[in-house]
Structure formats: structure tokens, C-alpha cells
C-alpha positions, 0 to 999 in steps of 0.5 A: 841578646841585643833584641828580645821579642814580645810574648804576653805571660801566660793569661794567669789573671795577669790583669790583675797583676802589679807590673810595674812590680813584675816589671822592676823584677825582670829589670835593673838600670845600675846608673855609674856613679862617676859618670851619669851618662854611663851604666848597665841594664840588665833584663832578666827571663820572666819565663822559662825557656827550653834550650835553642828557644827564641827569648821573648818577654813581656812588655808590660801592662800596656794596651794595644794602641800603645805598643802600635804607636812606639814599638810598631806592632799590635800583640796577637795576644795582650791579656792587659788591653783595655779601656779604663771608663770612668762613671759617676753620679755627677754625670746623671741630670736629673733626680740625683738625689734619688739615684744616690739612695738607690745605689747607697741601698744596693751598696754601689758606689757613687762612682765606678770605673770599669776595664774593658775588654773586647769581646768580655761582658760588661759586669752586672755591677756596671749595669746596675750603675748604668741603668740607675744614672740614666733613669728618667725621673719616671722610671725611678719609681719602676726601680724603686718597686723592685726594690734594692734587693729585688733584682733592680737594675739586673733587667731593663728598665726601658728601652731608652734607658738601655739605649743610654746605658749602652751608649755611654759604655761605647762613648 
């Protein structure tokens, strides 16, 4: 075949697989020692296929944004399009001492990142993280009753609070 269509593998949790590993599986440059400029590549079925069938396969762990820019097209199905958003504590302005605690007590790392998907809810743990960095000085202590494992961060802590968790998931 001189071309080979894209199809994503089924959804099997593959955005959790290692495809640059899957990758090298279904691939092989063989470089030609006596010439550099010459050589082979070969692409092996990463599916099964009935005969007459068209041959597709996957073209890796890419988001939509990158297959419309270098192969001018945007998958119909991509189980791996995401945005990877990183948090961190040393983003919080104020109190980050005490927030720092809270999330230590509530065994939440410092700094969390998160893929997300479209359409897919965000985690209770990034919520948790969220509502914590951007409370106020004065809604710590609302935090603080609820206690680490009383269910803090898991409902609203106030309305710009949440205003600013959401915020900074879409920025």
C-alpha cells in the first residue's frame, strides 16, 4: 500500500497506553549502512483485518489539533485528544502555607496535572485541588471545619471560589 488511512484502535483505555511503544511495534526504519540516504520502512497491521477490507491504522497518541495541521484532517473518533493542564500551589496568592497543609493532610500533591477531554467530568481530586489554591484567606477556615476527611473541597466552598476553579480549568 502506498497510503494507509487513519482509524483510532478501539477505545481499550488507549489513553493510558504507551504509544510511542505501540508505535515502534507497528514500525521499522531499517537505515542502509552503505548509504544513509537509502533504506526501508515498513508498517505492520496494528489490527485485524477481513479480507477486501480497507487497511487503516492508528496514527498515534496525537490531539485533534495536530492531525488538522500536518495531515489536514480531524478524526472523527481520537480517544487520546486532550489538553494536558498543569496546577500548582505556587500559583495560589495568598495563604499558601495553609493550603499547603490542607492538601498534605488530604494526601494531594502540591502540583497536579490533569488530560482533559471533552465532554469528560473533571476528577474529584482536581476539584479538591482547585477549590483549595483559590480560597480566600477567609474560606480557609470554612475548609479547615470541614476537615481533611470531612468531605472539604468535594462541594462548594463559594460561589467565586468556584467561579475561579472553573476559570482557571478553561484558561
Amino acid at each position: 500500500a502506498d497510503m494507509v488511512n487513519y482509524a483510532a484502535l478501539p477505545d481499550d483505555g488507549a489513553h493510558k497506553r504507551n504509544h510511542q511503544e505501540l508505535f515502534l511495534k507497528y514500525h521499522r526504519i531499517t537505515v542502509n549502512p552503505h548509504d544513509a540516504a537509502t533504506g526501508t520502512a515498513e508498517i505492520f497491521a496494528d489490527r485485524d483485518f477481513a479480507s477486501g477490507s480497507m487497511i487503516v491504522e492508528s496514527y498515534g497518541d496525537n490531539p485533534n489539533n495536530m492531525y488538522l495541521r500536518y495531515f489536514g484532517f480531524v478524526p472523527e473518533t481520537n480517544p487520546t485528544d486532550c489538553r494536558t493542564v498543569h496546577f500548582s500551589l505556587q500559583q495560589a496568592k495568598e495563604s499558601r502555607d495553609q493550603k499547603a497543609a490542607l492538601l498534605r493532610d488530604a494526601r494531594i500533591p502540591a502540583q497536579v496535572k490533569h488530560c482533559f477531554r471533552l465532554g469528560e467530568a473533571v476528577p474529584a481530586h482536581i476539584l479538591r485541588f482547585l477549590r483549595v489554591a483559590h480560597a480566600k484567606s477567609y474560606e480557609i477556615s470554612t475548609v479547615t471545619a470541614r476537615g481533611a476527611g470531612g468531605g472539604w473541597g468535594q462541594a462548594e466552598i463559594s460561589i467565586s471560589n468556584e467561579k475561579a476553579v472553573y476559570k482557571s480549568i478553561a484558561a
